[in-house]
Structure formats: structure tokens, C-alpha cells
C-alpha positions, 0 to 999 in steps of 0.5 A: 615101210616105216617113215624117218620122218614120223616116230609115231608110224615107224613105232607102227610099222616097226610093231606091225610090220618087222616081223612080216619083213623078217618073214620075207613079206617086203616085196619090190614094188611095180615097175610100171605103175598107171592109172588104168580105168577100164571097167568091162563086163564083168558088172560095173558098167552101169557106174561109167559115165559117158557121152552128150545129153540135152542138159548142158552147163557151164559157168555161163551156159545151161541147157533146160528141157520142157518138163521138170522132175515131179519127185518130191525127193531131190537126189543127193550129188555125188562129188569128187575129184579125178585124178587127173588135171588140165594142162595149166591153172585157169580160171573164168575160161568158157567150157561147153560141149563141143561141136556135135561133129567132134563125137560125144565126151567131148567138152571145149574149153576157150580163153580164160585167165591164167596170169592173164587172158589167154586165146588157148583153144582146147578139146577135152574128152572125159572121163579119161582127161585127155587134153588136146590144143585145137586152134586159138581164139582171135583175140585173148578172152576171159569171162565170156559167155557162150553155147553150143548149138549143134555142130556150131559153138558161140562166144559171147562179149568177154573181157580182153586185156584192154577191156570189154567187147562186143564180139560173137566168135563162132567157132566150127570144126575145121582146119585154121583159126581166122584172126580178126583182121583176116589173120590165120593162126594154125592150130596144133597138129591133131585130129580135130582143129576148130576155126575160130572167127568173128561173125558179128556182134552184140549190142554192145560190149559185155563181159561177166555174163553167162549164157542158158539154152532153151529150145534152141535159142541162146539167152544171155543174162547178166555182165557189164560195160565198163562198169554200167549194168547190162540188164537186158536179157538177149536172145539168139537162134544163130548168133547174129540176131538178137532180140530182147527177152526181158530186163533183170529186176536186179543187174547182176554181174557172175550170176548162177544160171539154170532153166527148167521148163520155161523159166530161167533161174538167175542165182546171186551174182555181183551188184552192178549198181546201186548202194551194194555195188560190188558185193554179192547177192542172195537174190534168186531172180526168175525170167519167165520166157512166156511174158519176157518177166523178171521177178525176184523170186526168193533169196539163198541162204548167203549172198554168192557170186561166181557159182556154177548153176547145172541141170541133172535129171531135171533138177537144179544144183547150185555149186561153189562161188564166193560169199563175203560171209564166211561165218554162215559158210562154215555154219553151212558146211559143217567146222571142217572143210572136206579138202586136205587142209580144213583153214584155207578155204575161208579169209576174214573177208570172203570164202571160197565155197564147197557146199552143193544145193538142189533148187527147189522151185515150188516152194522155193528152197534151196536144199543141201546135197553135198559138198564139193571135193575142193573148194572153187568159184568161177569155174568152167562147167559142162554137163554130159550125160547127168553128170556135171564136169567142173574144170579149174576156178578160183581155188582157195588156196591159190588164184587159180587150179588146174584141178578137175571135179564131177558131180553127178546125182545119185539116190544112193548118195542121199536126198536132198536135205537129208542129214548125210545127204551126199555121203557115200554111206548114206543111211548108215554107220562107219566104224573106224579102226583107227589104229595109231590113235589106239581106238574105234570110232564111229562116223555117222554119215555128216561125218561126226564121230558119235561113239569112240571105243576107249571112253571115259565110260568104256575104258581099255582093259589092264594092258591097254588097246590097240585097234587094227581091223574091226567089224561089226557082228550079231546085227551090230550089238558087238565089234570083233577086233583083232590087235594085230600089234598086241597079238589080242582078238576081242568081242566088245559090245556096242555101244556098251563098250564092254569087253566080252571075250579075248583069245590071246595074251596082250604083248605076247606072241606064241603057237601054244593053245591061247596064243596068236602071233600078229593076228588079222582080219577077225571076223565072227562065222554065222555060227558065232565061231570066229576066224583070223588069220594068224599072220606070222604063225602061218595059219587061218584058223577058228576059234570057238569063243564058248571053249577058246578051242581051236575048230578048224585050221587051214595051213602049217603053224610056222611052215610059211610057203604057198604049198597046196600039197597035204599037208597045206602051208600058206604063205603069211596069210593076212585076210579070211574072208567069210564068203556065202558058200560057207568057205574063206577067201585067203589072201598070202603075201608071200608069193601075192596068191589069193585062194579059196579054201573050204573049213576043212582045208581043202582048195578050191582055186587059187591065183597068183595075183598082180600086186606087191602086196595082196591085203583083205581080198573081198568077193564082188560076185562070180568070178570077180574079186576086189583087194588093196595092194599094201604099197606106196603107190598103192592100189585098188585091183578087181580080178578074177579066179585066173588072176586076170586084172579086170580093172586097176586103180592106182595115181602115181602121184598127186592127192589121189596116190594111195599109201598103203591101203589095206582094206578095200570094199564095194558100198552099196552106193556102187563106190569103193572106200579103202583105209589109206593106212599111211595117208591118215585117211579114209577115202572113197573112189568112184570106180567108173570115173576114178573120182575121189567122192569123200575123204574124212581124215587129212592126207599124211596128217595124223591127228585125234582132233574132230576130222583127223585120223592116225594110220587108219586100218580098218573099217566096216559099215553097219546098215539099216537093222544091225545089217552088214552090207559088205560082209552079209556072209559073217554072223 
């Protein structure tokens, strides 16, 4: 479990983990090893998203409905990456729901650049990321606008390897594709092909445009011909009759566009004319349909083009793009960017953007509501079911991604222009036990860290401190913490810092009374008693801090077997958690059982689970239990008193694999968040999506600078009034 490569986690793994490995605790990792997403109806199903809905969005398309929210608080977004991508990096590609027929979940992707225009034709269902070829464009396209319209989809203009088109492609279920000149291209085998043809034409060539549905006609806003603005904004119910709705104050090129009500919002874009040819704007246009009127409505707070504008419940949300401004970027986002490496996504010139905004029409605002999980621009973007699917764009760190990000809105996640708006914690406090750094810290929910345990004013006691689990106790006043590495539990006050209990002797391991041997998972009892799991001495056991005595102990002290016979014997115990009947949750690594015993020691069930390397199990209601498999890749398991998998979390590659997570808890926002030990971070996991929707720390990175972490290895929130939301059991 150590790594060659890092002298700081092999001292870790070497302190921590060898005598586990000298008990036999290393286990042969799965064979198999998938991502596996199936909630069923054990209590989560409310969290999967899924089907069509009348809002629709892409980089060029959006759908509006006849009323607008009349909320005065905007919902924050939750946003994250799957972990899954499409087939190849692409950019300025059109994505838009399917054809009706095709079923729900269903979005279409058509033309793009990847290296150069490309005719691919391809069907993507989510959440799952399946990917299928359907057919081939007549001619290769790239920043096209389009809509769908029923059981019909719609390509407007674009730009082709040799210029500008005014070409419509009306695309509908089917068997082949028609060329232009009567040529028939075949798409692949499968279930669903898509016929693909050209049926008519704008007024004239076009590209760079984006596309809105309202009420069942198709606006096209914005673009150029070869470098001369087209500012008149076009109308069509059928793709082939087009009427005027009104001229652009401002002809824009890559604008943001959205539609509430009867009103169409165009968002920045590119200068098509003028002195500022070429370079984005801030302007927030408005085209009334009424009176086919175009104003300037108000500005955002950066010039931005290539964003993506979405409706959600509602509300608008302007995602992304690219500003010639990175100086107020990185004002607005915060000093570090939420992706993997914090310097990529800016340049001297330009920034390729993360920051979400909610549109406020009256008064006009744009309001903060998150971030994006990686920076993009110029992306495809659909909207199914209030939630937003944003697939590939010009990334920051290369011309194009194949990667797959969501964004839903969710009042759990926050309000709009709230601090901490789009945090997992919203409204709450996270502590860190961030062991290879040897302290504690605590987030707030902008992610900033605003207490840390070592202090200039709270220092470590004679013998030093290292951190392992934490948690927060007597409605937040104190942090019980177990030193795992030292053989220490400890009560520090928060936020005084001030030592005020231990039980054990700092570096030193034994069964003697007052000595404990790789202690885990402390928690203090609703009496004020505290529990451990005593790991290496084989043992769960309580302590009360008022004598130092032990009260109860569950197991045989140094008899390291699953044995449910008298006297009992548990096979390394490495989590006890309090549960609400009065009873302990114990995970054993030997073996990978999971049991529930009372205080006195008397078994209530136990199962032998289908991980490597059960670690701090977590009750998430009857008959439905959550823990972290200690393993690279690791994973996220729901199950039940039978040891049936209910539901499995674990990528086996890319930036969502999990590397020894020990500690995994459902927040009150409905997501998981897990240490993810040997990534250096903590993450949190959409469980109906498998999006990862937050990370502070970067991945395989250690460091004790603002947004780095070293072998993080413990957590808790403390909610409004000294609450703890995940551990409501515990004093």
C-alpha cells in the first residue's frame, strides 16, 4: 500500500498500515472491477435523473416556457463531471435532444471540430454515457445551430472546411443518410439510424449562430458570412420558411442564448463589427417577440464569449466561455481553480472559464451559483430533465475534451449569490483531518480553510500530533480525534485548540490499562463516554474520560478472528459507529465483515461484505448501510444486513478512480463525500449520476499550501447549532 515514488506516504503507509499487513489485513484486490450505478428502491431514487423535459439547451439551442420563477431565491447549481467521456475530443459540435421517437435520455450530437470538421452523427443516452454512430451529416460541420422539433431535428448554416453555408439538414429516424447530391452514406449497424439531408436554406450563409425554441418556432440569433455580421434574428416552425423577428442592437458572434417567458436573452458573444471586432463582449442583449425589439439590457460582469446559456426550473444559468480578462476571472472564481491542476486554466491573454451564473432579469443581475468541475467554452450542451449535460469544448489545458459534465439546480447546494453557493456543504462547517500534514483543518463552504489545529496560538503538545479521524462532538465545542500512527485518542476544544483529554501513551503501543495500539474512528457517546476501535489489539472499546476506565469492550485483546462464538473475537476492527438504537456498527478487515453488536457485546447481525477492505461503515437507514472500500481502485458500496450490493461506485480509471478511501458519508445535500486517502483529496460524488460535484485538494499532489491536502483521512461536518448531520447518534 505504500508508494516508491513518495517518501512521505510510504512513512504513512509504513506507520499506519505494517502492522495491519503483519496481521494479515492486505487483501487481493477484485478481479472484476466496474462502474456500476444502479440505485434501486432501497431510498434514493429521488436523486436519479432521467428522461426529456420542454426546457432544451445547447451551445446554440434553448427551450423557454410561458412563465418565469417567481422565487426571489435562485437555487444554486450542482456541478460535476461523470466518469465517463465521449468517444473522441470535440468541440463546436451541435447537441440537442433527439428525435422524440428515439425514446427519453436520448441527446444527438452532430458535426463539430476535432482537428477539423467532422460529418459524425452520434446518439448518447445519459446518465449512463452510452455512445452509438447513427448516421453521417452530408457535408462536415462545425458551429452550426440547430433545434429539435418533435420527431424532427434541425441544422442551421455552420462553418465547412471551405467556409460558410446556408444549408438546413433536417434530420429524422430512419435507415440512411442523403448526401447532398443524392449520395447515400449508411450509417453503422444498430438500433437507431438517423437520415440526415439537406431540405433547404437560409437566407444566406451563416455560422457561429445559436438557436432558442419558443412556442414552437426556432430563433436564430447571431453568427457571420465570411466576416460580415448577420444581425437579423430569423424565424421558423418548419425549417424552411423564415421570417424576420427583429435585428441585434449589438451583432455578436458565439453569443449565450436563453428564453424565459416571451423574451429571448442574448449573453456576450464576439464583435462582428465595429472598433472591438473580434473581441468579446459583456453586453446582455434582450429580443422582445411581442414587438420583434432588440435592447441592451444590462452587462455581465466580464466581457465572455462561447458560454453556454441553460434553462433549469425556470431560471437561467450562464455557464463557461472564454473572456479576454483573466485578472477579474480569477477575482470571480476565487485564487485557485476547483480542477486538478489550479495554473492551466488562465493565459496572459485570455481564460477559459468554470464560474456558473444565475440570470436574474428584474433587477437585472447576474448572480454567482457555482463552478463548473473543469473549465470549457464552446461546448455542446443539452438540457434533459432540469438537469444541464455539457459534452466536450475548448478545455483549458488542450484545444479540445472529450470530457462529460452536468449541472442541475439543487437548494441544497445553496442560493444564488450566497457565499458557498454550489457547495455540497452549503451552510455548514467541514473538518479535515489532514493526516500527512500532521493537523485539522476546517473548510468553510467558499472552501477557505478558517481554523487549522497546530496553531501559532494552539500548538501541538510535547511529543508532537498526528491527525487521523476527527470528529465534532458536544454541539461543536470539541474535535474527538484518534492518532492512529501515535496510539493517542484526544478531546481538543474548538475552536480554542486546547488540549482537554488523552487516553494512551504518544508513540507507544500496549493492551495495559491506558494503552492502545493503532486506535480508529473515536467517537464520543451521548453520555460523553468515548469509543474506539482499538485496530491491532483486536478490540472496540469505551472509555470514560472522567476515570480513564475502560466500560465496555466488544472482542478478545489480541484474539484477531471473526468469531461470533463467547467469548467474541473481531478480526481487526477499524470503525464503530454510534448508531441511534444505542449499538455500534463495526466494520472487521479480516474477513471484510460488517456486524452490529449492543454495548454489551451481544450480536445483532452480521455480513460478510463484497469489498477488499471494509472501512468506517455508516448507517443510511433500515436495512441500508454505506462504507469505503481501502483499495486502489477504490469504492463507494450501499448494501444491506445480507451483504447484498445495493449499489457500487468504482471507475477504474481516469480522474474519478478512488485511491484508498477510508471514510465515506451521505451529506444532507443527498451526495456522497469521502477522503480519498492516497488522491490527496476530498471529493464529493453525485450517487444518481456518479458525477464528481466537488473536490478540494489535487489529485495525487500532496501539499499544505491554500487548496492542497496531504493523505487526507477523516472528516466531519458540523451544521447550523453545533449539529452533526451524518452522525446524529454520537454526544
Amino acid at each position: 500500500m505504500s508508494d516508491n515514488n513518495n517518501s512521505n506516504r510510504t512513512y504513512r503507509d509504513n506507520s499506519r498500515r505494517t502492522a495491519k499487513s503483519s496481521l494479515g489485513f492486505r487483501r487481493a484486490r477484485a478481479t472484476a472491477i466496474v462502474i456500476i450505478l444502479a440505485i434501486g428502491a432501497w431510498g434514493l431514487t429521488q436523486a436519479i435523473t432521467g428522461g426529456t423535459s420542454s426546457h432544451t439547451h445547447h451551445t446554440s439551442v434553448t427551450t423557454a416556457t410561458d412563465h418565469t420563477h417567481t422565487t426571489s431565491l435562485i437555487p444554486a447549481i450542482e456541478a460535476g463531471q461523470l466518469p465517463w467521456n465521449v468517444p473522441l475530443p470535440i468541440q463546436r459540435e451541435l447537441s440537442i435532444p433527439a428525435p422524440s421517437s428515439l425514446g427519453t435520455g436520448k441527446i444527438l450530437i452532430a458535426g463539430g471540430l476535432s482537428g477539423s470538421s467532422i460529418t459524425t452523427l452520434s446518439l448518447m443516452s445519459v446518465p449512463t454515457g452510452t455512445y452509438q454512430n447513427v448516421g453521417n451529416l452530408p457535408v462536415a460541420l462545425h458551429d452550426a445551430a440547430g433545434a429539435t422539433l418533435g420527431n424532427q431535428s434541425f441544422i442551421f448554416g455552420g462553418g465547412t472546411g471551405s467556409g460558410f453555408t446556408s444549408d438546413v439538414i433536417t434530420i429524422s429516424p430512419g435507415t440512411t443518410s442523403s448526401g447532398s447530391n443524392g449520395s447515400t452514406a449508411s450509417g453503422p449497424s444498430s438500433s437507431a439510424t438517423l437520415t440526415a439531408a439537406i431540405t433547404g436554406h437560409l437566407p444566406q450563409p451563416r455560422a457561429d449562430a445559436v438557436a432558442t425554441i419558443v412556442n414552437g418556432h426556432i430563433y436564430i440569433i447571431g453568427g457571420y458570412d465570411n466576416g460580415q455580421p448577420t444581425s437579423t434574428v430569423l424565424s421558423t416552425a418548419n425549417g424552411i420558411n423564415f421570417t424576420s423577428a427583429g435585428k441585434l442592437s449589438i451583432p455578436v458572434r458565439y453569443p449565450a442564448v436563453a428564453a424565459l417567458g416571451h423574451t429571448i436573452y442574448v449573453f456576450g458573444g464576439i464583435y462582428v463589427s465595429g472598433p472591438q471586432t473580434g473581441k468579446p463582449t459583456s453586453d446582455i442583449q434582450a429580443i422582445d417577440l411581442n414587438t420583434s425589439k432588440v435592447s441592451l439590457v444590462g452587462h455581465m460582469p466580464i466581457p465572455i464569449e462561447g458560454a453556454s446559456a441553460s434553462v433549469l426550473n425556470g431560471h437561467i444559468y450562464l455557464s463557461g466561455g472564454v473572456t479576454d480578462n483573466p485578472s477579474a476571472a480569477i477575482s470571480i472564481a476565487g485564487p485557485y481553480s476547483p480542477v486538478d491542476n489550479p495554473e492551466v486554466y488562465t493565459s496572459p491573454s485570455r481564460s477559459v472559464l468554470t464560474t456558473i451564473w444565475a440570470f436574474q432579469p428584474s433587477p437585472l443581475k447576474l448572480l454567482p451559483a457555482g463552478q463548473l468541475r473543469a473549465p470549457t467554452a464552446h461546448s455542446g450542451v443539452t438540457v434533459l430533465d432540469n438537469t444541464a449535460w455539457i459534452t466536450g469544448g475548448e478545455s483549458a489545458a488542450s484545444s479540445y475534451t472529450n470530457t462529460e459534465q452536468m449541472m442541475t439546480p439543487k437548494p441544497s447546494f445553496g442560493y444564488a449569490g450566497q457565499p458557498g453557493a454550489g457547495s455540497p456543504y452549503y451552510g455548514e462547517k467541514l473538518l479535515v483531518a489532514d493526516e500527512g500534514n500532521n493537523r485539522l483543518i476546517v473548510l468553510n463552504t467558499r472552501s477557505k480553510i478558517t481554523w487549522q489545529y497546530p496553531s501559532a496560538t494552539a500548538p501541538a503538545p510535547p511529543g508532537g500530533f498526528s491527525a487521523d479521524d476527527a470528529f465534532f462532538a458536544r454541539h461543536g465545542s470539541v474535535i474527538v480525534t484518534n492518532e492512529e500512527n501515535e496510539n493517542v485518542v484526544a478531546e481538543i476544544g474548538y475552536p480554542s485548540g486546547k488540549v482537554l483529554w488523552t487516553y494512551g501513551h504518544f508513540g507507544v503501543t500496549g493492551t495495559a490499562p491506558g494503552f492502545l495500539n493503532t486506535p480508529d474512528d473515536a467517537y464520543m457517546l451521548k453520555n460523553g463516554n468515548i469509543v474506539t476501535a482499538d485496530i491491532a489489539n483486536c478490540r472496540v472499546i469505551v472509555i470514560d474520560p472522567q476515570t480513564s476506565q475502560i466500560v465496555h469492550q466488544i472482542g478478545t485483546t489480541g484474539r484477531c478472528i471473526h468469531d461470533q462464538d463467547t467469548p467474541v473475537a473481531l478480526g481487526s476492527p477499524n470503525g464503530d459507529t454510534p448508531l441511534s438504537n444505542g449499538n455500534l456498527l463495526i466494520s472487521e478487515i479480516n474477513g471484510h465483515w460488517v456486524d452490529e453488536y449492543t454495548m454489551q457485546g451481544k450480536l445483532v447481525w452480521s455480513a460478510q461484505i463484497p469489498i477488499s477492505y471494509p472501512s468506517d461503515p455508516q448507517q443510511l437507514g433500515t436495512n441500508r448501510y454505506l462504507i469505503a472500500d481501502y483499495t486502489k481502485p477504490g469504492a463507494i458500496l450501499i448494501f444491506n444486513r445480507s451483504g447484498q450490493s445495493l449499489y457500487r461506485y468504482q471507475p477504474k480509471s481516469g480522474p474519478d478512480m478512488l485511491d484508498h478511501p477510508s471514510l465515506v458519508e451521505m451529506l444532507p445535500s443527498g451526495v456522497f463525500m469521502l477522503n480519498d486517502d492516497h488522491n490527496d483529496r476530498m471529493i464529493a460524488i453525485d450517487p444518481a449520476t456518479g458525477a464528481l460535484v466537488w473536490q478540494y485538494g489535487i489529485t495525487h499532489t500532496q501539499g499544505s499550501q491554500v487548496g492542497y491536502l496531504n493523505v487526507p483521512d477523516g472528516f466531519d461536518i458540523l451544521g447550523p447549532n453545533g449539529t452533526t448531520p451524518t452522525h446524529p447518534a454520537t454526544g
